[in-house]
C-alpha positions in Angstrom: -21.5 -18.6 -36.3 -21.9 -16.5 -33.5 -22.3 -18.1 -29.9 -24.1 -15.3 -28.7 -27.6 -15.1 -27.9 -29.9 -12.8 -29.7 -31.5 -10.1 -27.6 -32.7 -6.5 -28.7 -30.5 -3.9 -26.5 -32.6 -1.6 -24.3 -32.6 1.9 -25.7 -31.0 1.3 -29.4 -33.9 3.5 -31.3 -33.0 4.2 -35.1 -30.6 7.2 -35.7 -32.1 9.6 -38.2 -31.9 10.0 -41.7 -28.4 12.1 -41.5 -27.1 9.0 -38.6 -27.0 11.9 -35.7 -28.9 9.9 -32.9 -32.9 10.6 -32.4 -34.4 13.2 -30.1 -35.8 10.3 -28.0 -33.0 8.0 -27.8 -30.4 11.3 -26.2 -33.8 12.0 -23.9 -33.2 8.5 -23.1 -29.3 8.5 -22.7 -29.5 11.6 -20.9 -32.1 9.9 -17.9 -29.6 6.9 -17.6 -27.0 9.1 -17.5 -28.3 11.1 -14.8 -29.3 8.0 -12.8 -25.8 6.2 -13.2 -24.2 9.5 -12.2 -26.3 9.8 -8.9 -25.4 6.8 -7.9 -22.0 6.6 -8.7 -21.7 10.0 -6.5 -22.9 8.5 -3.7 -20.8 5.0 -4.0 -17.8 7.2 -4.9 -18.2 9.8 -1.3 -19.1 6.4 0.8 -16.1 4.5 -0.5 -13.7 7.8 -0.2 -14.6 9.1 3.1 -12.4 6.2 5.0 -9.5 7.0 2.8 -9.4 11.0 3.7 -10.3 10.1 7.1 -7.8 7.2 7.5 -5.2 9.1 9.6 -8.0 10.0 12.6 -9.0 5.9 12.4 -5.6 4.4 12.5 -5.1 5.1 16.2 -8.6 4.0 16.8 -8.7 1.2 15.6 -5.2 -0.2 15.2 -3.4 1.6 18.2 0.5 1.1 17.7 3.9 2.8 18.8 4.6 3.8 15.4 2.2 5.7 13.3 3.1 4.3 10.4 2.6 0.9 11.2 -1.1 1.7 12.3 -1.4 3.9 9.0 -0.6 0.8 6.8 -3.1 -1.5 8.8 -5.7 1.1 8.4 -4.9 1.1 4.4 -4.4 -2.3 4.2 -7.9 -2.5 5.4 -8.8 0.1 3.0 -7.2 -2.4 0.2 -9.5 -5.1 1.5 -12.6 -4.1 0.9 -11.4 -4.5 -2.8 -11.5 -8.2 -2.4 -14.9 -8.3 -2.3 -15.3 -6.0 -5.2 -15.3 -9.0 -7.7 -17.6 -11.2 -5.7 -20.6 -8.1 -5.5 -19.5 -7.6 -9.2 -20.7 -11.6 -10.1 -23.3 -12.0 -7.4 -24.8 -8.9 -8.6 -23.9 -8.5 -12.5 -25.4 -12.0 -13.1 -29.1 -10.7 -11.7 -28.4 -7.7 -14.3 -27.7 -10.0 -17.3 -30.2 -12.6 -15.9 -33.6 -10.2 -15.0 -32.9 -6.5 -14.5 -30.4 -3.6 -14.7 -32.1 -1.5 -12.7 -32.7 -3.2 -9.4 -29.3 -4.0 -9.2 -28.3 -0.3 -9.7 -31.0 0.1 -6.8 -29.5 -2.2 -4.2 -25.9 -1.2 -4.7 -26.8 2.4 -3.3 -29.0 0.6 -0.1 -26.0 -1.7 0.7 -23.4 1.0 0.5 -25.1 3.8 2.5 -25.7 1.1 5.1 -22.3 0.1 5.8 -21.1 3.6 5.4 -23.4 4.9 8.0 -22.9 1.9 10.4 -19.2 2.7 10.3 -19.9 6.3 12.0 -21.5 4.9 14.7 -18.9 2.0 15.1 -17.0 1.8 18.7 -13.7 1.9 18.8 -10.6 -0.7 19.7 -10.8 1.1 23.2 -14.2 0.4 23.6 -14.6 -3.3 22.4 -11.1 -3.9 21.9 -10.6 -6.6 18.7 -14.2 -6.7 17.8 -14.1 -2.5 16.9 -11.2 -3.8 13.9 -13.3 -6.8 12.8 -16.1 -5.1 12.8 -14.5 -2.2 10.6 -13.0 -5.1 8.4 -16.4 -6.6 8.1 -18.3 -3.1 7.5 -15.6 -2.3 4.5 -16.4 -5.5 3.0 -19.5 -4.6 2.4 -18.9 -1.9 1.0 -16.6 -3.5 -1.1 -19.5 -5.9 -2.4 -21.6 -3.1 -3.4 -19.1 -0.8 -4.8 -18.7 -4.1 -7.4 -21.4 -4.1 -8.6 -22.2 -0.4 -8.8 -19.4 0.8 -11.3 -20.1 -1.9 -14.2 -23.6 -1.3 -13.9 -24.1 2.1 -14.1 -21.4 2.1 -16.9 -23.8 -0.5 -18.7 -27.0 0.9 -18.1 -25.9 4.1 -19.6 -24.0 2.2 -22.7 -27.1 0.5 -23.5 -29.2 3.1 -23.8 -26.9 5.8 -25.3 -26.3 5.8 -29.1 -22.4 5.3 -30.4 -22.5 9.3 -31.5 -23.1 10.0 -27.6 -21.7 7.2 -25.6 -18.6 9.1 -24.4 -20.9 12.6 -23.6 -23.4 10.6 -21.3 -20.6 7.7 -20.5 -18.9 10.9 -18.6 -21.6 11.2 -16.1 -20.6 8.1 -14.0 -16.9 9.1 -13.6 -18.1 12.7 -12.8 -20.3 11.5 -10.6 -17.6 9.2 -8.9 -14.9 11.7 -8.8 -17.3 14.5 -7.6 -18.4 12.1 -4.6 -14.7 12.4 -3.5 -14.5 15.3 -3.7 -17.4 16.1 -1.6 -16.0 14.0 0.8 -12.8 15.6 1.1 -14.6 19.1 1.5 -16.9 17.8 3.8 -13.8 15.7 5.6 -11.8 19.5 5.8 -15.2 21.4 6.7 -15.0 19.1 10.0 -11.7 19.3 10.8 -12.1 22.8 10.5 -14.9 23.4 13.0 -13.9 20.9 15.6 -10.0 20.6 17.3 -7.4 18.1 17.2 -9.2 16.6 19.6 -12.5 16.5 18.5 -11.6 15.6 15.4 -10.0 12.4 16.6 -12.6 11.9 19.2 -15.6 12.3 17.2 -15.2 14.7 14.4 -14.2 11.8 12.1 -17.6 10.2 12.4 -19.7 12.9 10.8 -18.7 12.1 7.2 -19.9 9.0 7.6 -23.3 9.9 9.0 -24.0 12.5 6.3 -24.0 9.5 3.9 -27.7 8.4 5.8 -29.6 11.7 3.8 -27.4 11.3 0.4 -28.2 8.1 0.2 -32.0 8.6 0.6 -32.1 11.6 -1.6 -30.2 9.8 -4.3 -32.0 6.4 -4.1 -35.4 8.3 -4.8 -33.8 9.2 -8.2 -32.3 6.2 -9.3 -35.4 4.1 -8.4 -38.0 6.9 -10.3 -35.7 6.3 -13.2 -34.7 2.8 -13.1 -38.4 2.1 -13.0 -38.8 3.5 -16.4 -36.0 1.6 -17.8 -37.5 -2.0 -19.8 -36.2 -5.2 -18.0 -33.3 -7.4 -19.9 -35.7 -9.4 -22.4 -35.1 -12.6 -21.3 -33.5 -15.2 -24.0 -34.7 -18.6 -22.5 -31.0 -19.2 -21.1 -29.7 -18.0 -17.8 -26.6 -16.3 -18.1 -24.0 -17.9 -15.3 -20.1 -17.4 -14.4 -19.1 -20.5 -17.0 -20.4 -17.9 -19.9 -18.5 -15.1 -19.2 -15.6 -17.2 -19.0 -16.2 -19.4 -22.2 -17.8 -16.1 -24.4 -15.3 -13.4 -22.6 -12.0 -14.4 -21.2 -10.2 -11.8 -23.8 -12.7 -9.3 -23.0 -12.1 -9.8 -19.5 -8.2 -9.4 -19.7 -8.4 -6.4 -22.0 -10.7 -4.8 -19.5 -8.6 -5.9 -16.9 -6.0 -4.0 -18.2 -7.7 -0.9 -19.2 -9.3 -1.0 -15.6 -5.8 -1.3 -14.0 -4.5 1.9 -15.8 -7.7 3.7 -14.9 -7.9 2.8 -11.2 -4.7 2.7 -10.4 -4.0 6.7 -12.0 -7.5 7.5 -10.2 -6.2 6.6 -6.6 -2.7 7.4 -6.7 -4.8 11.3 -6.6 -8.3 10.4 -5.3 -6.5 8.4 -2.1 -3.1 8.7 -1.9 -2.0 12.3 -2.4 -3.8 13.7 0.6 -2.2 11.3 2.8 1.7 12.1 1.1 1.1 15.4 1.8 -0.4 15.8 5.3 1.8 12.4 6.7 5.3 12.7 4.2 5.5 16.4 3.3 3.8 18.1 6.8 1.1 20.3 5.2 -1.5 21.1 7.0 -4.2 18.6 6.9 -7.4 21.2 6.8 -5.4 23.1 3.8 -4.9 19.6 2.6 -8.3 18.8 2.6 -9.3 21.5 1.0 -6.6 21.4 -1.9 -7.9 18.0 -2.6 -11.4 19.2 -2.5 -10.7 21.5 -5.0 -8.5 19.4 -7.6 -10.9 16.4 -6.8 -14.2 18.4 -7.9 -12.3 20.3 -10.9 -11.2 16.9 -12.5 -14.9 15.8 -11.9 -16.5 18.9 -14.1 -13.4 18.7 -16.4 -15.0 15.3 -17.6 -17.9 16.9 -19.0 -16.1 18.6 -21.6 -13.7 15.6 -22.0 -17.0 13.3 -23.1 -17.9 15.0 -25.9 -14.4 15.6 -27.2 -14.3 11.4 -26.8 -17.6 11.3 -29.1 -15.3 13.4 -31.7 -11.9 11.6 -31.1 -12.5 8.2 -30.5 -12.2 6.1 -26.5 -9.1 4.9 -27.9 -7.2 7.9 -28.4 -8.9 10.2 -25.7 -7.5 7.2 -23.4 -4.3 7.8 -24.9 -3.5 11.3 -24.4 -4.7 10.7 -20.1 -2.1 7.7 -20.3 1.1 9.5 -21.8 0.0 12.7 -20.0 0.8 10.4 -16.5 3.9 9.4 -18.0 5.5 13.3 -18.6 4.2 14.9 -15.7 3.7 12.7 -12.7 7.4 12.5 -11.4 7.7 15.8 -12.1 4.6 16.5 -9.9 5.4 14.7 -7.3 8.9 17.1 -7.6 7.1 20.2 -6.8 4.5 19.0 -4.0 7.8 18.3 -1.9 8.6 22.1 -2.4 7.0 23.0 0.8 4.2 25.8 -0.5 1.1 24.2 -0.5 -0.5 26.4 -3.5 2.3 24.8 -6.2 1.4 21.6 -4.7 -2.1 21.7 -5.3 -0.9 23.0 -8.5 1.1 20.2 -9.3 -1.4 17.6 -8.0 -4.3 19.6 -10.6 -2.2 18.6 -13.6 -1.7 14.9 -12.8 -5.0 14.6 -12.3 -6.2 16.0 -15.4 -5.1 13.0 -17.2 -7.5 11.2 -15.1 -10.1 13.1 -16.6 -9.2 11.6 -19.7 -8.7 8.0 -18.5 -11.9 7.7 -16.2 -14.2 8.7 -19.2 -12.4 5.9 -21.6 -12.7 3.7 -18.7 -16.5 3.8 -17.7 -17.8 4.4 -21.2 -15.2 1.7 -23.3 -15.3 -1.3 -21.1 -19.0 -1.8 -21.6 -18.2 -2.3 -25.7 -16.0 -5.0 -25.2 -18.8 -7.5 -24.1 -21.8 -9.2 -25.9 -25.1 -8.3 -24.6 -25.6 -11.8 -22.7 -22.7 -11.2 -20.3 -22.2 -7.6 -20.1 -23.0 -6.7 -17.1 -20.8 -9.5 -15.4 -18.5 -9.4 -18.1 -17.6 -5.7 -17.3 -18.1 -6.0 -13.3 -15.6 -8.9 -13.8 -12.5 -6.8 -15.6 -13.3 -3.6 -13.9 -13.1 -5.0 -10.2 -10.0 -7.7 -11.3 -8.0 -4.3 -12.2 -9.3 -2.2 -9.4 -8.3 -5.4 -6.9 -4.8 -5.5 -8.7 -3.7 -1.2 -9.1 -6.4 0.2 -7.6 -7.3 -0.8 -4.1 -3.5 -1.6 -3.7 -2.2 2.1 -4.8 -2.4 3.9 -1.4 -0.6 0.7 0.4 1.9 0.0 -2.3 2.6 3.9 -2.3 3.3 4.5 1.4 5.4 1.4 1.2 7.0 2.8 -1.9 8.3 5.9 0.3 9.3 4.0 3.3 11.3 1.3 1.0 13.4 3.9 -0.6 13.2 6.5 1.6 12.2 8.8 -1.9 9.2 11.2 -1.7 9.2 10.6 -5.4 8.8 6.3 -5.7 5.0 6.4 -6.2 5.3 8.1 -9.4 7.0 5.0 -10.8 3.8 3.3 -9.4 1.7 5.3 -11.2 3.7 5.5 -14.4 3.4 1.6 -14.7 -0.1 1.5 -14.7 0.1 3.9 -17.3 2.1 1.6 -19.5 -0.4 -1.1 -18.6 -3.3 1.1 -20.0 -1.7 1.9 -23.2 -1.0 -1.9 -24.1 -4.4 -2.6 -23.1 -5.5 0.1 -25.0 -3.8 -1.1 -28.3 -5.2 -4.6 -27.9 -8.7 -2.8 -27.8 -8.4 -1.2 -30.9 -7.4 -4.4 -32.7 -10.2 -7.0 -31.4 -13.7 -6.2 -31.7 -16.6 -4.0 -29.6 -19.5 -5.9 -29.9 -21.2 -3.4 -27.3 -21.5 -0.7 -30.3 -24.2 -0.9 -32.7 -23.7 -2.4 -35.9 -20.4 -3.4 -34.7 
């Protein structure tokens, strides 16, 4: 007998007569979609701007003789703010199974583009001295704790209300959104340090990122909440969903997303985090050229997952996840190969075809986890494995990958970084496919 509670999902209407989904329930899939992808574009250029901007805040905040040294402590930092990914993820994804989807996915975009804008008007270690780093620790962290929360959600709300033959065409929208939100924030990060000097940059420049988050997050927390505010509540089942559930109705779940999560994340920022910083710090392009390489791979991956959803609705998560995961394996050491070959055009090259596999992974990622969950837990259940395997590959990736290159003195080490996860995800990916999705109708 089944240990799950019995709730109606939000959003399953009846598919017609030949099973293609109902005008009303894609009209429905297409407004959550919309809303999770909003918000994910905002969570995704909040959370990114520190990472492109982390070689102007190293010195600031952790001034040191050697560069490096204060570039680790700033990533480190960056790395951080992932251990309080799983704790927004609980907090926040047991209110979603508990009372409400959509004021969750409300808050998370408040409590991001607070910190975020806090951080560019933060004093610096010369300043305040010690309090400028805690306070930066401490601003992080909360984004960290939103960030959480945000992912899982957005992937759920749009799982729930999108019918199996569509998932993967309106599951895309989230990991567009993300992606996209990066690479805004590399172009506006290289639209700075173009208009301002050396100088300015590092005096001031580096702040404006931040601030532009203030009107993005207004503009995109009108949409959500107009559409959230449409969305039904969870129909409550008389039993309040808590931490001890997940763990005694998904442990395997939670591994298995774990896993997936680890391959997906740590691909993702190997490109989204760490490339821009290999090539600027390790190789010696230029960073405004840099910038605006990554700007350009960063927003092409994000409009390449369009196009990859619906070709997941027609293969299969399973196997769309595959191709993104042996596509890392064949070309990322090879890519790696050719940035070092000092023109700046074959490295942006290079660094496109890596992260087209990404495109792949991402939209297996954010529209497969959410199956692997009974209704009663999803939220948490998802927020749980996603954040355990962005702590683990993700948040790590940029640190590990720096030390990587200074361990072995090799340009090329953080492709074997990458090519693990890769590994990871296909295992994950086979243990999927032989449990059950309990997030798909009828399944």
């Amino acid at each position: 007998m089944s240990t799950e509670p019995t709730v109606s999902e939000p959003g399953r209407t009846q598919a017609g007569a030949e099973g293609a989904p109902g005008a009303q329930s894609v009209h429905r899939a297409r407004r959550a979609a919309i809303a999770g992808g909003v918000g994910t574009f905002v969570e995704g250029y909040d959370f990114s701007s520190y990472g492109y901007l982390s070689v102007f805040i190293a010195p600031l905040y952790f001034p040191n003789d050697d560069p490096v040294v204060s570039l680790l402590l700033t990533l480190v930092v960056f790395a951080t703010a992932y251990v309080a990914r799983p704790l927004g993820g609980i907090a926040f994804g047991l209110v979603g199974d508990r009372v409400d989807r959509g004021k969750v996915l409300v808050a998370t975009i408040l409590c991001m583009g607070v910190a975020t804008t806090l951080l560019g008007l933060l004093p610096t270690h010369a300043t305040i001295g010690v309090a400028a780093t805690v306070l930066l620790i401490v601003l992080r962290l909360v984004q960290g704790f939103s960030v959480g929360a945000e992912v899982a959600g957005a992937a759920t709300f749009v799982s729930e209300a999108a019918p199996n033959e569509v998932k993967s065409r309106f599951g895309a929208f989230n990991p567009a959104g993300a992606t996209l939100g990066f690479g805004v924030a590399a172009a506006v990060a290289g639209l700075v340090s173009a208009l301002t000097t050396t100088e300015q940059m590092a005096e001031w420049g580096w702040r404006i990122p931040f601030l532009i988050a203030l009107p993005l997050t207004v503009v995109c927390f009108a949409i959500r909440r107009r559409i959230t505010a449409e969305a039904h509540p969870v129909e409550q089942t008389g039993k309040r969903t808590s931490l001890l559930d997940v763990v005694r109705l998904g442990w395997l779940p939670v591994l298995k997303g774990a896993g997936l999560s680890a391959a997906v994340n740590g691909t993702a920022y190997f490109g989204l985090t760490y490339v821009s910083i290999h090539l600027i710090q390790r190789l010696g392009y230029p960073k405004t050229g840099v910038y605006w390489v990554t700007t350009a791979v960063v927003v092409i991956t994000a409009l390449l997952m369009i196009p990859v959803g619906r070709l997941g609705d027609r293969w299969g998560l399973p196997r769309l996840g595959t191709v993104g995961m042996c596509g890392y394996l064949l070309v990322t050491w090879a890519g790696m190969w050719l940035m070092g070959q000092g023109n700046l055009a074959l490295a942006g090259l290079a660094f496109l075809v890596i992260m087209a596999n990404s495109a792949f992974l991402q939209v297996t990622g954010y529209s497969l986890s959410p199956e692997l969950y009974p209704r009663a837990i999803r939220f948490t259940g998802t927020s749980l494995g996603w954040n355990i395997g962005v702590v683990v590959a993700g948040g790590t990736a940029p640190v590990i990958c720096v030390w990587l290159v200074r361990a072995t003195g090799s340009a090329l080490a953080p492709a074997f970084f990458v090519m693990t996860a890769a590994a990871v995800g296909l295992v994950a990916l086979a243990a999927i496919v032989a449990g059950p999705r309990p997030g798909r109708t009828g399944a």
